[in-house]
ZAPA-90791 format. One record per residue (C-alpha): residue number from 0; x, y, z. Coordinates in nm, 2 decimals. Each point is the difference from the previous one (the first is absolute). Example, Ala and Ser with C-alpha at 12.3 -4.5 7.8 and 13.67 -1.06 7.14 Angstrom:
2
<r 0,<1.23,-0.45,0.78>>
<r 1,<0.14,0.34,-0.07>>
END
This chain:
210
<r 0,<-6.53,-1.48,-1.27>>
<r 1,<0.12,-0.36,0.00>>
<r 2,<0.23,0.05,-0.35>>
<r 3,<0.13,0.35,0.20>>
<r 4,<0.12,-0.20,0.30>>
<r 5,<0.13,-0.27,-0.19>>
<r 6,<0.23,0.24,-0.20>>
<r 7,<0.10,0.15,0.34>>
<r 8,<0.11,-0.31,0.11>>
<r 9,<0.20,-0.13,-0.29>>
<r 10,<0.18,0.37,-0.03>>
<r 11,<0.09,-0.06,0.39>>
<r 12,<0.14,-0.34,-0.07>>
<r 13,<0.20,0.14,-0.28>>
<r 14,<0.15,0.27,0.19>>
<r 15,<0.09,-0.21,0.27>>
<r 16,<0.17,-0.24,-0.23>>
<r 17,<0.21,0.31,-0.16>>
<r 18,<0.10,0.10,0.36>>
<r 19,<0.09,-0.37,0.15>>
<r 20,<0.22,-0.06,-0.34>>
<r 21,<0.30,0.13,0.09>>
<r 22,<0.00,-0.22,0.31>>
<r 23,<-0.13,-0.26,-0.13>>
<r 24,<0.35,0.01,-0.24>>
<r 25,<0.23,0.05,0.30>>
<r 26,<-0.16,-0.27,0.23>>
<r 27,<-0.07,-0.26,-0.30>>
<r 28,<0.38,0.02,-0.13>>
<r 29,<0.15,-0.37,0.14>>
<r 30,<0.40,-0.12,0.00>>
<r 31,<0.09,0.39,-0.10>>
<r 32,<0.39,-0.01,-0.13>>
<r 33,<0.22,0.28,0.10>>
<r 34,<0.34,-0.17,-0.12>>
<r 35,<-0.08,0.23,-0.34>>
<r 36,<-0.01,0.34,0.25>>
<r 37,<0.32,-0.16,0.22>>
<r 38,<0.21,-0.05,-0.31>>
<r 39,<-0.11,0.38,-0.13>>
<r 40,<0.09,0.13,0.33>>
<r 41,<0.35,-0.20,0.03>>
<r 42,<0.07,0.23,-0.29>>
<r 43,<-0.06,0.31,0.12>>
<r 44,<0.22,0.23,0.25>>
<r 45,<-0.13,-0.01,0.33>>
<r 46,<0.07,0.34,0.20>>
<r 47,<-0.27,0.02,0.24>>
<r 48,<0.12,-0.30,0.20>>
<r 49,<0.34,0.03,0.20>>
<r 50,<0.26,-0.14,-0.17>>
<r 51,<0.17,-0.35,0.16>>
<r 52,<0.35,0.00,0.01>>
<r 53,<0.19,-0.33,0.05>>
<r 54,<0.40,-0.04,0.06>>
<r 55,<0.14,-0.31,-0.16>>
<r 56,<0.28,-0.20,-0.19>>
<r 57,<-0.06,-0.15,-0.37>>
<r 58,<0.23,-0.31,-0.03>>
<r 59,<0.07,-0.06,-0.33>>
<r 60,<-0.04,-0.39,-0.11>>
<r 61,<0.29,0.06,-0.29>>
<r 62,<0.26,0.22,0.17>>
<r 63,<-0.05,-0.20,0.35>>
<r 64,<-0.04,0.40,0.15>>
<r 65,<-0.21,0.26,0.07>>
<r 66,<-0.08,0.34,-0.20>>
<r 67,<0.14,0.25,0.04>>
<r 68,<-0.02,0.41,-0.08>>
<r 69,<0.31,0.14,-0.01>>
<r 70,<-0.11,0.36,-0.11>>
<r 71,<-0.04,-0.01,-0.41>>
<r 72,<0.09,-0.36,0.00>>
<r 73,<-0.16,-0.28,0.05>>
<r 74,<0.16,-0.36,0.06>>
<r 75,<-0.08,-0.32,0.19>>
<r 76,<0.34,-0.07,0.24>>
<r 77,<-0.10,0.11,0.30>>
<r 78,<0.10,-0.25,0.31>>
<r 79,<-0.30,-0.08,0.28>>
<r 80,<-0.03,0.33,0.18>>
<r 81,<0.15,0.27,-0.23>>
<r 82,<-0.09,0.32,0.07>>
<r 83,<-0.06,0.07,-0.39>>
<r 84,<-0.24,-0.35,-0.02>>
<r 85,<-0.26,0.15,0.26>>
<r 86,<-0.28,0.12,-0.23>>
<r 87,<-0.31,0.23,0.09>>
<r 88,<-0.29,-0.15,-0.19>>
<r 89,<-0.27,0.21,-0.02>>
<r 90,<-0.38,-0.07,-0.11>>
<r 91,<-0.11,0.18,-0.27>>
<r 92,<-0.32,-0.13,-0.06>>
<r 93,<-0.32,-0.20,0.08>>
<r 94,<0.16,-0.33,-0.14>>
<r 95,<0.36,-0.07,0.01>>
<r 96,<0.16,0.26,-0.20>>
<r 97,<0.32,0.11,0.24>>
<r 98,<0.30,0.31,0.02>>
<r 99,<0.34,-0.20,0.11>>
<r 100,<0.27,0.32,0.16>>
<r 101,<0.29,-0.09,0.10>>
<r 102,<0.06,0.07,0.40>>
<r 103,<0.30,0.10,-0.07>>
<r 104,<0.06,0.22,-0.27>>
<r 105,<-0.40,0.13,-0.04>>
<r 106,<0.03,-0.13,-0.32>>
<r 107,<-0.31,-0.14,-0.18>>
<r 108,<0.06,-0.37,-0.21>>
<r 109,<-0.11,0.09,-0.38>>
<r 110,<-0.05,-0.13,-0.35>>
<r 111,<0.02,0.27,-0.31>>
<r 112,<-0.07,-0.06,-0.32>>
<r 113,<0.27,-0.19,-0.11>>
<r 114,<-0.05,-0.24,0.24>>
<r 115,<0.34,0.08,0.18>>
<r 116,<-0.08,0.00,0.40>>
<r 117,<0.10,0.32,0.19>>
<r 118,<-0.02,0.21,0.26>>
<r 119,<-0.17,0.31,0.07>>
<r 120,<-0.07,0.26,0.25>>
<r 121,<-0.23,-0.03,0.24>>
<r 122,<-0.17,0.31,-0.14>>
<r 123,<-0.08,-0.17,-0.30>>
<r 124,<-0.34,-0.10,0.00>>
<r 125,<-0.02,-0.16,-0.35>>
<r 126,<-0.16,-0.34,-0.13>>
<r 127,<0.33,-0.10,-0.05>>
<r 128,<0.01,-0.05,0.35>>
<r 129,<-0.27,-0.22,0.02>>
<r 130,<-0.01,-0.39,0.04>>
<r 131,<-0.25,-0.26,0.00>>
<r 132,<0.07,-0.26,0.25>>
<r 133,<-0.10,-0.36,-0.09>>
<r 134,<0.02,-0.26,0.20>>
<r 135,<0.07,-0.36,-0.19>>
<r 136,<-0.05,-0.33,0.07>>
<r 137,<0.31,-0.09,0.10>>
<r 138,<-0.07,0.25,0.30>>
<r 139,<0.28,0.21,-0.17>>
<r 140,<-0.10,0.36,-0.04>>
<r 141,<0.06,0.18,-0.38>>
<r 142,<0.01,0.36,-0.07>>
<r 143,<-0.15,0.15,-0.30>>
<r 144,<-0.01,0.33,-0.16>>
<r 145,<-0.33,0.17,0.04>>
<r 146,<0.08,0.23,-0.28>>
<r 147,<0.15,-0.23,-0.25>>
<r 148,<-0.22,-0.29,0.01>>
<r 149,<0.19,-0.41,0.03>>
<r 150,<0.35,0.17,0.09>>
<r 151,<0.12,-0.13,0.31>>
<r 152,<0.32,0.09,0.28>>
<r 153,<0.19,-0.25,-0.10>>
<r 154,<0.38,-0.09,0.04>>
<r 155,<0.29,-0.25,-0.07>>
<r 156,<0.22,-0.21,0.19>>
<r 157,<0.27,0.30,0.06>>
<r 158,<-0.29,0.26,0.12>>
<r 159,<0.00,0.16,-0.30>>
<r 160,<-0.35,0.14,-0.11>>
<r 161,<-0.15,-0.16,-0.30>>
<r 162,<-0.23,0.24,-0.24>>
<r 163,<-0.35,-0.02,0.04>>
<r 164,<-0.10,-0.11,-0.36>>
<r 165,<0.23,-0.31,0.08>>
<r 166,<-0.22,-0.13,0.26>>
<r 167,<-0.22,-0.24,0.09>>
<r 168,<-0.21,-0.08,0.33>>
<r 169,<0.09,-0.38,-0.06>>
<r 170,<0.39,0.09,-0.02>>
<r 171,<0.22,-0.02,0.34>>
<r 172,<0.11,0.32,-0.06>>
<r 173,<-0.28,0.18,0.10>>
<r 174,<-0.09,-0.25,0.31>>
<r 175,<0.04,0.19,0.32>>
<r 176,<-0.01,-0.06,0.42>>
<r 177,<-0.16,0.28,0.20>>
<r 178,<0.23,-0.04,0.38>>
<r 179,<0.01,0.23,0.29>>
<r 180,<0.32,0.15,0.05>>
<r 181,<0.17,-0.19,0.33>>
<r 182,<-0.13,0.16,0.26>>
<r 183,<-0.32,0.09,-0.07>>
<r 184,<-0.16,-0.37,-0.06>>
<r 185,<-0.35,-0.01,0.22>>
<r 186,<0.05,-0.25,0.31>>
<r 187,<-0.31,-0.18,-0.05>>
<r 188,<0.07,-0.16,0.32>>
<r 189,<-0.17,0.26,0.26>>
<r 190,<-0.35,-0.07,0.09>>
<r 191,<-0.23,0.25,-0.14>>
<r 192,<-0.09,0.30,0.26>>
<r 193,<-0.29,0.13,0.00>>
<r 194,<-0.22,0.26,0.23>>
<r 195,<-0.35,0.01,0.18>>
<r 196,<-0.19,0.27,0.11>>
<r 197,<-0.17,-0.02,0.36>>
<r 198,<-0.34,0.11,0.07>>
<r 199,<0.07,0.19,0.32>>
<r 200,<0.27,0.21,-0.06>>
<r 201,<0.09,-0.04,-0.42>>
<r 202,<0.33,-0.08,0.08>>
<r 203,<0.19,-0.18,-0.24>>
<r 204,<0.15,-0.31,0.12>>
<r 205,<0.27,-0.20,-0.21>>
<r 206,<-0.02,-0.40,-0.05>>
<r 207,<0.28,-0.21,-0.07>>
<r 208,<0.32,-0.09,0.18>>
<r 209,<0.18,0.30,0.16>>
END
């Protein structure tokens, strides 16, 4: 009888084990590291969240101007506040893989095969399309080919673009400013508003200087 309960006990214990396991893996797991799922995700597409779309200039750090898509063509002499230099950046993924349309001309800023930046349609969905902004330490932002891996936007003193297979993230040429067209720069002067609810009636009141 005492060898019966015995077993009883020890196949209880067992079973108990087998069923506390899995848990026992999720809670013991210390200083997990998700930077291996983050950098799997930055290169995937993300269409479930709503896409961010941002209106800005690049300044180009060799041509002294800003980008600009003129339609097919692409060139880098556009003065502070041309309407061809405002560019529709839009997220494409998790990370910082990004769309740049021209306001303008709903043209979309490419790179094909040969290197050779042009512009397409805004129809075009392809990986051409696609850039990977990079953010160096310099605080100058560079633009790199998501498609064709180490070429970047690049272009020389006149504005001209350079081909992607003759660029480097270190080179000038590829160095670029992101600035809001005039006009649109936030006034970070205002106070923040914000609002409260009151408990008799759940009307919303506004804070702040009026």
């Amino acid at each position: 009888m005492w060898s019966l309960l015995s077993t009883l006990t020890v196949l209880c214990i067992q079973m108990l084990l087998v069923m506390c396991n899995p848990l026992q893996q999720v809670l013991g797991v210390d200083g997990v590291n998700f930077s291996v799922h983050v950098e799997n995700q930055t290169q995937v597409r993300d269409t479930m969240s709503r896409r961010q779309h941002r209106v800005y200039q690049l300044y180009s750090r060799t041509s002294g101007k800003h980008v600009q898509v003129l339609g097919r063509r692409i060139s880098a002499r556009g003065e502070d506040g041309d309407k061809y230099a405002q560019l529709v950046v839009e997220a494409a993924t998790f990370g910082s893989q990004v769309r740049i349309r021209g306001k303008e001309t709903n043209f979309y800023l490419c790179m094909n095969s040969r290197g050779k930046l042009v512009g397409k349609k805004a129809s075009n969905r392809s990986d051409d399309c696609l850039f990977v902004e990079k953010v160096l330490e310099n605080h100058y932002t560079a633009l790199m080919s998501a498609r064709y891996t180490d070429w970047y936007v690049g272009f020389n003193k006149r504005g001209r673009p350079r081909p992607g297979s003759r660029t480097q993230p270190n080179q000038q040429d590829g160095h670029f400013m992101k600035r809001f067209p005039p006009g649109e720069q936030p006034d970070l002067t205002t106070p923040f508003r914000f609002t409260t609810i009151s408990k008799r009636g759940n009307r919303v009141r506004a804070n702040g200087p009026r």
